[in-house]
MARKE-209894 format. One record per residue: residue number from 1; residue in three letters; y, z, x of N, C-alpha, C, O in turn. Coordinates in nm, 4 decimals. Atoms other than C-alpha are relative to their C-alpha. Example, Ala and Ser with C-alpha at 12.3 -4.5 7.8 and 13.67 -1.06 7.14 Angstrom:
<pts>
(1, "ala", (-0.1190, 0.0000, 0.0890), (-0.4500, 0.7800, 1.2300), (0.1200, 0.0000, 0.0900), (0.1181, 0.0665, 0.1936))
(2, "ser", (-0.1190, -0.0060, -0.0820), (-0.1060, 0.7140, 1.3670), (0.1090, 0.0730, -0.0770), (0.2198, 0.0899, -0.0261))
</pts>
This chain:
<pts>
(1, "unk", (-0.1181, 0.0000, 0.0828), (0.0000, 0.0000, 0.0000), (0.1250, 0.0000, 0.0877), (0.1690, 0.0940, 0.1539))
(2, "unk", (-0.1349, -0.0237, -0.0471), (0.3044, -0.0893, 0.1234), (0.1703, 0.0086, -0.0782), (0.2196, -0.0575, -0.1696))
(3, "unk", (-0.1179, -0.0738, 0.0999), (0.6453, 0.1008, 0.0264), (0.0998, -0.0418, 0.1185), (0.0787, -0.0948, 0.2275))
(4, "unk", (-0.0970, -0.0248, -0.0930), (0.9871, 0.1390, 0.1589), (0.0692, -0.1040, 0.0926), (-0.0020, -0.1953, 0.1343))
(5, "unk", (-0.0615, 0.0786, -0.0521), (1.2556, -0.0402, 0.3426), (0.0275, 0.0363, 0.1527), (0.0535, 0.1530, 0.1820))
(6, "unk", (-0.0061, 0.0243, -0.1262), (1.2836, -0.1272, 0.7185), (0.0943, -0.0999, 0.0514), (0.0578, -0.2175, 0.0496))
(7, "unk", (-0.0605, 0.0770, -0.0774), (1.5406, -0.2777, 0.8875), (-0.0631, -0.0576, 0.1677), (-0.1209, 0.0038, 0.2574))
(8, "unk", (0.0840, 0.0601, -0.1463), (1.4412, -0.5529, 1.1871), (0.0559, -0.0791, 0.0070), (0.0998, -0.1491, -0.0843))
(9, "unk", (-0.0761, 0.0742, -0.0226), (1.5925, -0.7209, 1.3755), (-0.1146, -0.1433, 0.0858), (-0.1866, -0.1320, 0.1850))
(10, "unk", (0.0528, 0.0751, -0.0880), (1.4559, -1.0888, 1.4425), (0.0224, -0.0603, 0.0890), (0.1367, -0.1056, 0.0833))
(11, "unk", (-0.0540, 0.0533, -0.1595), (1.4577, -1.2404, 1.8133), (0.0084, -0.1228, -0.0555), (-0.0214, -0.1517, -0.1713))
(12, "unk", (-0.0249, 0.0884, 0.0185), (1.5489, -1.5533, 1.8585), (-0.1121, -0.0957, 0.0072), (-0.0725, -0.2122, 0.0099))
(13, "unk", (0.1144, 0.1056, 0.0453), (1.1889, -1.7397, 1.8244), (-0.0039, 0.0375, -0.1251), (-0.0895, -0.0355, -0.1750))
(14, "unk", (0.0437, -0.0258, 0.1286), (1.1816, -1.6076, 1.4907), (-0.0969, 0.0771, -0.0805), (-0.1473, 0.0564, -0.1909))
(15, "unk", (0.1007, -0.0579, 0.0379), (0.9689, -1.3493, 1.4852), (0.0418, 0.1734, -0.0321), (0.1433, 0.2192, 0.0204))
(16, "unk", (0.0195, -0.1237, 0.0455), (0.9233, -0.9845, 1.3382), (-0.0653, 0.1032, 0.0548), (-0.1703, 0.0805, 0.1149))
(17, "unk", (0.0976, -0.1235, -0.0283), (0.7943, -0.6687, 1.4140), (-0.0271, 0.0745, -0.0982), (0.0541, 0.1459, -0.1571))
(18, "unk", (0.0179, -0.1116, 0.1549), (0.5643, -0.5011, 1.1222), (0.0303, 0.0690, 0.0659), (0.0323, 0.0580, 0.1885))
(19, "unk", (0.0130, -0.1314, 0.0005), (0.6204, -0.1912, 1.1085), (-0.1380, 0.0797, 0.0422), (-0.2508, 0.0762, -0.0068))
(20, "unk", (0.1538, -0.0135, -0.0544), (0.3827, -0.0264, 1.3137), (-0.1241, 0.1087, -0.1003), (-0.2422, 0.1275, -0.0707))
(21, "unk", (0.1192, -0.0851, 0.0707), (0.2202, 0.2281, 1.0139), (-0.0654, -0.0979, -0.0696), (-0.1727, -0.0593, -0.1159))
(22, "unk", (0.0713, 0.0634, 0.0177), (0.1268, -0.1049, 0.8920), (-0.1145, -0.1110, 0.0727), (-0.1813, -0.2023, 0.0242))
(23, "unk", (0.0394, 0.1145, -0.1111), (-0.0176, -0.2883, 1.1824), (-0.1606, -0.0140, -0.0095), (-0.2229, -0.1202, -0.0101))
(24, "unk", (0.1893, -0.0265, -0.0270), (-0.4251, -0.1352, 1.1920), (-0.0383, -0.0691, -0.1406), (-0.0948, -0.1783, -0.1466))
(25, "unk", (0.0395, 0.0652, 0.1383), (-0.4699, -0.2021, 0.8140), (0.0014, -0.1483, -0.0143), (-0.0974, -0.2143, -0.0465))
(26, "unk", (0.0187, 0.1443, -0.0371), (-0.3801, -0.5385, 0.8604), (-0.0928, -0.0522, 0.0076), (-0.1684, -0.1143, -0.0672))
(27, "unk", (0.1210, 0.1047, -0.1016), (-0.5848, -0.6511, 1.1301), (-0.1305, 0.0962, -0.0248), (-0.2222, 0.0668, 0.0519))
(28, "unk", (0.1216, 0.0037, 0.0366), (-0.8620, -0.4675, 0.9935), (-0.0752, -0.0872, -0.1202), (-0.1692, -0.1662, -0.1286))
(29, "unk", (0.0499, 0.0670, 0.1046), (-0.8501, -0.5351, 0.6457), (0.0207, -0.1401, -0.0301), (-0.0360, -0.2054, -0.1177))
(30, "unk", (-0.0653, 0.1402, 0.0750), (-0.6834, -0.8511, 0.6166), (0.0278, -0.0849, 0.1545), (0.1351, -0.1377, 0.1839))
(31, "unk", (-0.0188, 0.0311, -0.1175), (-0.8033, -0.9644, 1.0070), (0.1574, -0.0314, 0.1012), (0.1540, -0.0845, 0.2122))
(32, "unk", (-0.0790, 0.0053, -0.0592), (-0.4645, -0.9640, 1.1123), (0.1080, -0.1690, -0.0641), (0.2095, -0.2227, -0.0199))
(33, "unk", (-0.0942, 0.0325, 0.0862), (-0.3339, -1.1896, 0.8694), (0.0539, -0.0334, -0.1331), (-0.0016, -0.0124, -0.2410))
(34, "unk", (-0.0914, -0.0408, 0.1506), (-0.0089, -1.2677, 0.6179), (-0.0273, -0.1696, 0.0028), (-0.0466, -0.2592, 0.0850))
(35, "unk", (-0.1037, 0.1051, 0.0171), (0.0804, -1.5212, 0.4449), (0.1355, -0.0029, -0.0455), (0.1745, 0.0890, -0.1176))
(36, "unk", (-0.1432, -0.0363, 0.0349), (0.4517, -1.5995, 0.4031), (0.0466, -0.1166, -0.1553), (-0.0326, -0.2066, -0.1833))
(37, "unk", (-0.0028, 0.1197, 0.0539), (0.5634, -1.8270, 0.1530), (0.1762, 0.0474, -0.0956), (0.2144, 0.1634, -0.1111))
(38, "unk", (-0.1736, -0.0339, 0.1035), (0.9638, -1.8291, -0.0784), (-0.0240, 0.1001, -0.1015), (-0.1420, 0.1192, -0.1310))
(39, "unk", (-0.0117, -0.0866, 0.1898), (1.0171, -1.5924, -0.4134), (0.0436, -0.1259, -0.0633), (0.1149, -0.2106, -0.0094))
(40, "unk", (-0.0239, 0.0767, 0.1359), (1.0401, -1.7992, -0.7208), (0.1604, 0.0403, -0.0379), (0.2420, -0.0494, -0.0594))
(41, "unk", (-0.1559, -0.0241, 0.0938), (1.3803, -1.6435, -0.8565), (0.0851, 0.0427, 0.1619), (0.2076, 0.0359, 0.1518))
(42, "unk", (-0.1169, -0.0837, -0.1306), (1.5506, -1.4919, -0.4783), (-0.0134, -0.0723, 0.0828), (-0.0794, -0.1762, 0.0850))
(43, "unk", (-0.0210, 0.1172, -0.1228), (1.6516, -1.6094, -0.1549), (-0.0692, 0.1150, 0.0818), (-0.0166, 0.1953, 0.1588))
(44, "unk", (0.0754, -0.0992, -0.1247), (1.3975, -1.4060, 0.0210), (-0.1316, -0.0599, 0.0054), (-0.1667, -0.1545, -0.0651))
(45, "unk", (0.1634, 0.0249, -0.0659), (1.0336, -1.4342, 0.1756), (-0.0942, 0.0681, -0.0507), (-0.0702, 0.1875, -0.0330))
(46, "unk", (0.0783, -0.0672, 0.0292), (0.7218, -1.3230, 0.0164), (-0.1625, 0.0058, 0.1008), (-0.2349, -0.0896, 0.1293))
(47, "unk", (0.0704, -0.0002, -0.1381), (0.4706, -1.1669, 0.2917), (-0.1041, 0.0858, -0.0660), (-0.1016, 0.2027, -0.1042))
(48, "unk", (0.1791, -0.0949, 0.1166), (0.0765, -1.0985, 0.1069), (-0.0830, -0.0284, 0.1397), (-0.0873, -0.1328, 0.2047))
(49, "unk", (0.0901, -0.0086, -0.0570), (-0.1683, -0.9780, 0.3317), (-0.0998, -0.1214, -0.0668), (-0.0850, -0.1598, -0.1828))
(50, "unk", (0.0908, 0.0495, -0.0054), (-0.4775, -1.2102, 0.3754), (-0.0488, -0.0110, -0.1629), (-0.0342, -0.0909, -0.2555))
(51, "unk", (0.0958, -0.0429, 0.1771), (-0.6904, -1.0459, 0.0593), (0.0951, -0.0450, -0.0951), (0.0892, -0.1585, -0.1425))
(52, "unk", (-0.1334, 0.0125, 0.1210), (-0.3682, -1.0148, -0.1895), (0.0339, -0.1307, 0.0014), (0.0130, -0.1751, -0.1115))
(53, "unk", (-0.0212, 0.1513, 0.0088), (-0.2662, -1.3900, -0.1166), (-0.1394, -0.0264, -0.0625), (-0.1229, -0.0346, -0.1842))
(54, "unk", (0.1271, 0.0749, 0.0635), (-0.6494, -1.5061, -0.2133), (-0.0010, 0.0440, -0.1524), (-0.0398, -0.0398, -0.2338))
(55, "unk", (-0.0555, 0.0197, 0.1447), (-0.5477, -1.3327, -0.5638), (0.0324, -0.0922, -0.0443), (-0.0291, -0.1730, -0.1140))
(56, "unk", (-0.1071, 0.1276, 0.0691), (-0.2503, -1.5501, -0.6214), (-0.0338, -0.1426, 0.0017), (0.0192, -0.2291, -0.0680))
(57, "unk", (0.0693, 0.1029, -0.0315), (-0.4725, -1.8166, -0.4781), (-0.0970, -0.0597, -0.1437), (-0.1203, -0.1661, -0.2010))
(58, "unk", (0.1163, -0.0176, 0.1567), (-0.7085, -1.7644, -0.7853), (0.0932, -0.0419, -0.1076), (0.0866, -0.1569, -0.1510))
(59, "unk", (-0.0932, 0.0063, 0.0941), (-0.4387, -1.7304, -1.0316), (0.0781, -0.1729, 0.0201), (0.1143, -0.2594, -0.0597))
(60, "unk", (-0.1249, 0.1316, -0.0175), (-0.2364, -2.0263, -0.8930), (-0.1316, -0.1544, -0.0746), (-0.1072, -0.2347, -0.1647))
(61, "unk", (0.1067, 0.0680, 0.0903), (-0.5870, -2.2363, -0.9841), (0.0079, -0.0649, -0.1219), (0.0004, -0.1789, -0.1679))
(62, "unk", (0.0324, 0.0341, 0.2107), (-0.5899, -2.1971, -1.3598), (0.1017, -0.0329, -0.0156), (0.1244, -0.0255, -0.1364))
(63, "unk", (-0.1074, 0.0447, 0.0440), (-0.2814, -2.3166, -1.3570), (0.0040, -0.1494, -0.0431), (-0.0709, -0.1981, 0.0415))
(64, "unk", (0.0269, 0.1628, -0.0050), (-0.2728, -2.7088, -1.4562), (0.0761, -0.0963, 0.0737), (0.1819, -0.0432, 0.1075))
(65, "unk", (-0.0033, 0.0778, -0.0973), (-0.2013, -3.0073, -1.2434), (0.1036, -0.1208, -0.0636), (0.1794, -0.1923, 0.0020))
(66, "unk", (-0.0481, 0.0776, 0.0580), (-0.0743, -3.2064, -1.5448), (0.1237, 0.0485, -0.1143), (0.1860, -0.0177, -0.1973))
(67, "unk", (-0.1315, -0.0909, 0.0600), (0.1849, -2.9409, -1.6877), (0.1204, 0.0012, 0.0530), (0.1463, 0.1210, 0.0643))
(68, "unk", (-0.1053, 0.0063, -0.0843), (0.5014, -3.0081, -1.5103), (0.0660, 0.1029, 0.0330), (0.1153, 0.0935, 0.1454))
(69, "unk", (-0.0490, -0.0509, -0.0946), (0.6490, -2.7026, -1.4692), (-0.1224, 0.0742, 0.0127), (-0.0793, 0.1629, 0.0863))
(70, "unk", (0.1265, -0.0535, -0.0896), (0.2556, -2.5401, -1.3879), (-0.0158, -0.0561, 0.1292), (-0.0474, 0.0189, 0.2215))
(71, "unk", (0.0258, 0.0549, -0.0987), (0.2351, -2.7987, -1.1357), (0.1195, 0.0161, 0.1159), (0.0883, 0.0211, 0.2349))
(72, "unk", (-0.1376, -0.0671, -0.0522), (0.6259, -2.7079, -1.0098), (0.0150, 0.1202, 0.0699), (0.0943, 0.1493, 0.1594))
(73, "unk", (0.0363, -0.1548, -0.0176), (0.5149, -2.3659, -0.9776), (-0.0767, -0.0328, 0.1297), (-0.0336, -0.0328, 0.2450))
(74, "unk", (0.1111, 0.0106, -0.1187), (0.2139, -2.4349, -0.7709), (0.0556, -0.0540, 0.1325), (0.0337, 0.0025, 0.2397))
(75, "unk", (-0.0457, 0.0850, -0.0910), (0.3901, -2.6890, -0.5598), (0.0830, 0.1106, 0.1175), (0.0593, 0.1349, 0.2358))
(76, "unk", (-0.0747, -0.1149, -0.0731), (0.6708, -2.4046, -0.4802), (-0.1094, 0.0929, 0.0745), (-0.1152, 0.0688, 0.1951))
(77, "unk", (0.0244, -0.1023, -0.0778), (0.4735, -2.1365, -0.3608), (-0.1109, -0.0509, 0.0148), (-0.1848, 0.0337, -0.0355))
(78, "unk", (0.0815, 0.0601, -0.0904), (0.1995, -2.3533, -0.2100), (0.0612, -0.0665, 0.0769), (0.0612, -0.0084, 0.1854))
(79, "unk", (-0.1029, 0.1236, -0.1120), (0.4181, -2.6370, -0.0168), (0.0180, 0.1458, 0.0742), (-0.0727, 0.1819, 0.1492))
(80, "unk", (-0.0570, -0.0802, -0.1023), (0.5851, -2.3432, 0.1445), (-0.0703, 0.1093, 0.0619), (-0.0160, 0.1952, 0.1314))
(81, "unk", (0.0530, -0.1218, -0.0235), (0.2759, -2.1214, 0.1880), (-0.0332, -0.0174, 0.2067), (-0.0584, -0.1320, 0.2439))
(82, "unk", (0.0234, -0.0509, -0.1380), (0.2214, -2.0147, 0.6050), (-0.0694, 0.1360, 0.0238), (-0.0495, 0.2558, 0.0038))
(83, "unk", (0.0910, -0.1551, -0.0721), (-0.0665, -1.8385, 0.7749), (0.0898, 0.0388, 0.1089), (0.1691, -0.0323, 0.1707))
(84, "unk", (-0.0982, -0.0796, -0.1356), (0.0942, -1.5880, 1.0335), (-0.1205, 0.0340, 0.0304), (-0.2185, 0.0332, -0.0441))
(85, "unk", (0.1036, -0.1353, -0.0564), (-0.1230, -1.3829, 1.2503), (0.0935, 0.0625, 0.1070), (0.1705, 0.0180, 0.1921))
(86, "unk", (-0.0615, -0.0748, -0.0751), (-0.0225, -1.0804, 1.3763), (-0.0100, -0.0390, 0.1800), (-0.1043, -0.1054, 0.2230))
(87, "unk", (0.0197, 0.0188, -0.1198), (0.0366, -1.0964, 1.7489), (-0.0715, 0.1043, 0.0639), (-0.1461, 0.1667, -0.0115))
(88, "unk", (0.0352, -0.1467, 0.0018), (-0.0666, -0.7939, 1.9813), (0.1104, 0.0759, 0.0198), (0.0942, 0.1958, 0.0426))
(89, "unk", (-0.1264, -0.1221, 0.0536), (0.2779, -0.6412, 1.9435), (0.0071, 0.0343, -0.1098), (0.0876, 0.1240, -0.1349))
(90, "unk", (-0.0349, 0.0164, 0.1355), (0.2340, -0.6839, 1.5829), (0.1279, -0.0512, -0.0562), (0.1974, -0.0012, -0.1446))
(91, "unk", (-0.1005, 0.0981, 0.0440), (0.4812, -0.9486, 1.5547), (-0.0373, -0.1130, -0.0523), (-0.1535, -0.1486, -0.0327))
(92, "unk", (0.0504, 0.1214, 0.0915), (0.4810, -1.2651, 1.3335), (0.1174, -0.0597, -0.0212), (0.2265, -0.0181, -0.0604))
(93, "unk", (-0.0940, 0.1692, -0.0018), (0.6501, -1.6036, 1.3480), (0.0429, -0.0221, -0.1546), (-0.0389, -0.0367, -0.2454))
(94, "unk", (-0.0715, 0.0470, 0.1215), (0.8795, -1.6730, 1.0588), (0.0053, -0.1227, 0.0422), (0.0289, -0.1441, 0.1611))
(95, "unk", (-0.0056, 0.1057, -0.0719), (0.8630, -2.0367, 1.0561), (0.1214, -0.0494, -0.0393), (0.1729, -0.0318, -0.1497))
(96, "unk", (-0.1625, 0.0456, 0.0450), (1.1978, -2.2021, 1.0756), (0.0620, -0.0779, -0.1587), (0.1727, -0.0565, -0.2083))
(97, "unk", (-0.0417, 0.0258, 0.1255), (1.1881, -2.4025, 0.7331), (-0.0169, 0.1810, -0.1169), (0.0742, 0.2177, -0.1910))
(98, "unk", (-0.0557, -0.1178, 0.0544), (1.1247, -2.0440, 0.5747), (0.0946, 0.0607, 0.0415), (0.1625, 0.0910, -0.0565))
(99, "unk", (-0.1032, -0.0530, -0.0786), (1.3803, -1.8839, 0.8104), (0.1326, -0.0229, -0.1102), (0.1805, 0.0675, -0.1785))
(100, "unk", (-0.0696, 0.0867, 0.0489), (1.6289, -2.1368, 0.6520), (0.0332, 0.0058, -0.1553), (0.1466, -0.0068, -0.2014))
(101, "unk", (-0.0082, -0.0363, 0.1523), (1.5523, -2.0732, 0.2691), (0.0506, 0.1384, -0.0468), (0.1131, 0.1713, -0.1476))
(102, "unk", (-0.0530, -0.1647, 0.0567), (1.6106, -1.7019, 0.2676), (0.0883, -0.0404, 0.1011), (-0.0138, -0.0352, 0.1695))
(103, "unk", (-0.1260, 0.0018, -0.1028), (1.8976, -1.7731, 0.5353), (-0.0280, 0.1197, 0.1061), (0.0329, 0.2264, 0.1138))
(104, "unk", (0.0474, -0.1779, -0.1054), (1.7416, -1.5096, 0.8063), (0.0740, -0.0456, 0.0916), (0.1022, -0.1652, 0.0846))
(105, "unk", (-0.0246, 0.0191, -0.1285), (1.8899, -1.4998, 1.1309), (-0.0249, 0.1138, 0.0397), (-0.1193, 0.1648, -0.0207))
(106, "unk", (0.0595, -0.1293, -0.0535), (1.8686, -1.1708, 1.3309), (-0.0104, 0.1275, -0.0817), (-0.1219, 0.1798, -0.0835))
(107, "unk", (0.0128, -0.1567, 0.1212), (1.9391, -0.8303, 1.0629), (-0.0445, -0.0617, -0.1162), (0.0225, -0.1372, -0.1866))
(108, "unk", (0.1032, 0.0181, 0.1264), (1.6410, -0.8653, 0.7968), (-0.0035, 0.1334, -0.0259), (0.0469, 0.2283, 0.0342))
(109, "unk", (0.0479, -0.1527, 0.0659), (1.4949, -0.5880, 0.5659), (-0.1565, -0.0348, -0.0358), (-0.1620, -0.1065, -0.1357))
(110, "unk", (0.0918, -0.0265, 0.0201), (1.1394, -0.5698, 0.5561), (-0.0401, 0.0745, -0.1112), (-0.0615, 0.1910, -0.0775))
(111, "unk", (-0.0019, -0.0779, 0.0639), (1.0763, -0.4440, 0.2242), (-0.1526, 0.0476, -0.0718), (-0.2150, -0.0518, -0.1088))
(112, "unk", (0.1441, -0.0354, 0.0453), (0.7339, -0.2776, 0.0899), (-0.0471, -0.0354, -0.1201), (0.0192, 0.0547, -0.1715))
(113, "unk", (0.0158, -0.0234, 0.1416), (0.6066, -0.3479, -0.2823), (-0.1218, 0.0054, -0.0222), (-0.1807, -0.0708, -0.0989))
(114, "unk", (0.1410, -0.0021, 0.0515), (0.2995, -0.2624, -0.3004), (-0.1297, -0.0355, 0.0484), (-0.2017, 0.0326, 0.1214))
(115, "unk", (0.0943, 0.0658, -0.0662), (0.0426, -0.5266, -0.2545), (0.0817, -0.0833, 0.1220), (0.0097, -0.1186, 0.2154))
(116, "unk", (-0.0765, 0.0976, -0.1092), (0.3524, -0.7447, -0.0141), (0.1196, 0.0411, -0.0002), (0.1691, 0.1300, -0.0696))
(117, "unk", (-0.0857, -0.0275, -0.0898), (0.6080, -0.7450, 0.1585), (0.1052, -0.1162, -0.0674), (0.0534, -0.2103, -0.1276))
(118, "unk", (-0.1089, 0.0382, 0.0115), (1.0141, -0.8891, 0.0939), (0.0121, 0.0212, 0.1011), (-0.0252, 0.1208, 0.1631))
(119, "unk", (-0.0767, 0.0287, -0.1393), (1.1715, -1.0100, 0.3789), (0.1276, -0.0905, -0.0247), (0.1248, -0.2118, -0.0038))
(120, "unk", (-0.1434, 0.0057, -0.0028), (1.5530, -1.0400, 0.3118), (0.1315, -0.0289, 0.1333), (0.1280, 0.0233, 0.2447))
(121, "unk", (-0.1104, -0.0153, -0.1366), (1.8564, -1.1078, 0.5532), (0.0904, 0.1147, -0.1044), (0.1020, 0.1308, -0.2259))
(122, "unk", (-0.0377, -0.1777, -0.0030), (2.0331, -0.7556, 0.5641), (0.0795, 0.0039, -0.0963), (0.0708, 0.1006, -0.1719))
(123, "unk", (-0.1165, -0.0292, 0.0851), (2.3369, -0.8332, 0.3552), (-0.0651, -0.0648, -0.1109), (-0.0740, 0.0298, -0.1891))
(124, "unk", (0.0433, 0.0285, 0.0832), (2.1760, -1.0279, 0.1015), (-0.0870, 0.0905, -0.0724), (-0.0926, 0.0944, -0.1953))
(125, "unk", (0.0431, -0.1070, 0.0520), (1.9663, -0.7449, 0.0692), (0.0584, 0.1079, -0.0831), (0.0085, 0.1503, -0.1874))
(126, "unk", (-0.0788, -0.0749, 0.0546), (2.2314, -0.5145, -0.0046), (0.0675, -0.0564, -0.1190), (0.0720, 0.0245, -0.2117))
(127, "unk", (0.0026, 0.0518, 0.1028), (2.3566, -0.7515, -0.2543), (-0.1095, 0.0328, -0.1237), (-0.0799, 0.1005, -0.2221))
(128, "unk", (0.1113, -0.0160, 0.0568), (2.0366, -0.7482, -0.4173), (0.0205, 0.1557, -0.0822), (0.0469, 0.1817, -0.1996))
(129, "unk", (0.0096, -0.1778, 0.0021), (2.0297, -0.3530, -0.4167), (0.1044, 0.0526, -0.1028), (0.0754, 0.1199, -0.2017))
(130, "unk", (-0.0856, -0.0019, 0.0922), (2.3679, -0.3450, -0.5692), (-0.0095, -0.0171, -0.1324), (-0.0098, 0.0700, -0.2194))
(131, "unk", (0.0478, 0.1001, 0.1298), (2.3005, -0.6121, -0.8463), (-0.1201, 0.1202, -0.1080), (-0.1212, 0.1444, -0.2286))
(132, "unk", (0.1106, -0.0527, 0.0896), (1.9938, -0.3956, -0.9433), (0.0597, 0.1626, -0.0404), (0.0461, 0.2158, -0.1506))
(133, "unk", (-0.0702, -0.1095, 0.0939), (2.1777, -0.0757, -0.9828), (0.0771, 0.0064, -0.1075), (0.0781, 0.0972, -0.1906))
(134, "unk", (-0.0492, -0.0065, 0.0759), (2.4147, -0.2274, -1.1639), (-0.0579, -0.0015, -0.1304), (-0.0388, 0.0488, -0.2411))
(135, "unk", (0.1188, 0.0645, 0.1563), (2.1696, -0.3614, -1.4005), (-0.0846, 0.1358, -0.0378), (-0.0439, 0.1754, -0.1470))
(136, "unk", (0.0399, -0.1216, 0.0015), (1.9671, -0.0396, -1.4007), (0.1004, 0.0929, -0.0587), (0.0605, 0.1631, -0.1516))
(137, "unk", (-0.1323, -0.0885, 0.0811), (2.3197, 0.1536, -1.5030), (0.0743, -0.0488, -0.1359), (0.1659, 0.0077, -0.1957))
(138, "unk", (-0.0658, 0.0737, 0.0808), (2.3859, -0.1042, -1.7544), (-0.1054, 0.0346, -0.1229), (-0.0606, 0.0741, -0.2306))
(139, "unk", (0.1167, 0.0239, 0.1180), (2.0543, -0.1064, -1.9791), (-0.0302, 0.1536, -0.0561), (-0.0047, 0.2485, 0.0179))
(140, "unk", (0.0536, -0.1027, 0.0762), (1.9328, 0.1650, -2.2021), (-0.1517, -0.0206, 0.0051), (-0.2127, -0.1049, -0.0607))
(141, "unk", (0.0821, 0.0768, -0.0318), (1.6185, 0.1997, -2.0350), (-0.1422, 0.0651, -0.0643), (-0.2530, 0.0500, -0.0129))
(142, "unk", (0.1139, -0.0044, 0.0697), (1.4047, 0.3860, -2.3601), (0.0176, -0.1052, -0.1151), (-0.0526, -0.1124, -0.2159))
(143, "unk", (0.0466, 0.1034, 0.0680), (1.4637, 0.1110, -2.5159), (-0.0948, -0.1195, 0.0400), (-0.1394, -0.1971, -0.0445))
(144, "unk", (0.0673, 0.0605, -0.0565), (1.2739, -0.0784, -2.2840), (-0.1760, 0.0511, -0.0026), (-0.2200, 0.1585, 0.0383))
(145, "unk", (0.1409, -0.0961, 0.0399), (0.8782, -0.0470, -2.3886), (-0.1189, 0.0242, 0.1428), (-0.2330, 0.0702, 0.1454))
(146, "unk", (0.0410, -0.0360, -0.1247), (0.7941, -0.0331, -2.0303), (0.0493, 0.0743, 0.0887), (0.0012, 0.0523, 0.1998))
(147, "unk", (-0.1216, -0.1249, -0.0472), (1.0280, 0.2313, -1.8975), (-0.0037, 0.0807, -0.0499), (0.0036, 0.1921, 0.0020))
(148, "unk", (-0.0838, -0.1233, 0.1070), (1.0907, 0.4065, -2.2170), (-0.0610, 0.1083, 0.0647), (0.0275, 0.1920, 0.0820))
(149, "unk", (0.0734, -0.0966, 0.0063), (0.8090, 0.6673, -2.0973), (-0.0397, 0.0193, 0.1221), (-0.1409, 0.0883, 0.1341))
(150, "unk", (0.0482, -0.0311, -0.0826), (0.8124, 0.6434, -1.7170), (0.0935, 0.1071, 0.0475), (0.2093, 0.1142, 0.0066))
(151, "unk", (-0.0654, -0.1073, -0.0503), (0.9288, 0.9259, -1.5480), (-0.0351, 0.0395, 0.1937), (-0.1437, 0.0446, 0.2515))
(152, "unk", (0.0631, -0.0940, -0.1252), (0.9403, 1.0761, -1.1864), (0.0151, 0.1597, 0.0041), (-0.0327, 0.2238, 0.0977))
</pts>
């Protein structure tokens, strides 16, 4: 499970450093590698271990070939999908046409959700962050039937 936000800074080949509490899990469970591929709605990078990508792999399937925007879909986050493998620093090559779509250059945010990883450039991030508070401060969120009843 990965949580939580990390700032990293990438060198100039384009590469990352996980976070090292994620590095063993990886390359055990998921031999040491991601795939990277765009978000559908943001200007950021979506980074699924090995296993978790072969999900979306499944899912992306049943999708149809002759549905235009099913096939739109697929196209997006297949065309742009990239195996990484960790290095032995536990670094990984952003490849320059992804680089380019989320606009990365050196201050990214590594962000956790779960089954993958967001990979943001720093200020866009904070944008982001903003945007969602606002929206979060804006909504009435038991009216929402997926909220109404979560609590921490």
């Amino acid at each position: 499970m990965f949580r939580g936000a990390s700032a990293i800074n990438m060198d100039a080949k384009g590469r990352i450093a996980i976070p090292a509490r994620y590095r063993d899990a990886l390359r055990v469970e998921h031999a040491g590698t991601v795939i990277i591929t765009v978000d559908i709605e943001s200007a950021c990078l979506l980074i699924y271990p090995l296993h978790e990508w072969e999900l979306i792999e499944a899912k992306l399937k049943l999708l149809s070939d002759t549905v235009p925007l099913e096939r739109s879909f697929k196209r997006k986050l297949l065309g742009h999908a990239q195996d990484c493998e960790l290095d032995s620093h536990g670094r990984i090559v952003i490849p320059p046409a992804l680089r380019s779509f989320a606009s990365l250059e050196k201050k990214t945010m590594l962000v956790g959700l779960l089954n993958k990883f967001e990979l943001w450039e720093e200020s866009a991030w904070q944008q982001q962050m903003d945007d969602g508070n606002t929206l979060i401060h804006s909504q009435d969120l038991a009216s929402n039937e997926r909220l109404a009843h979560f609590s921490l």
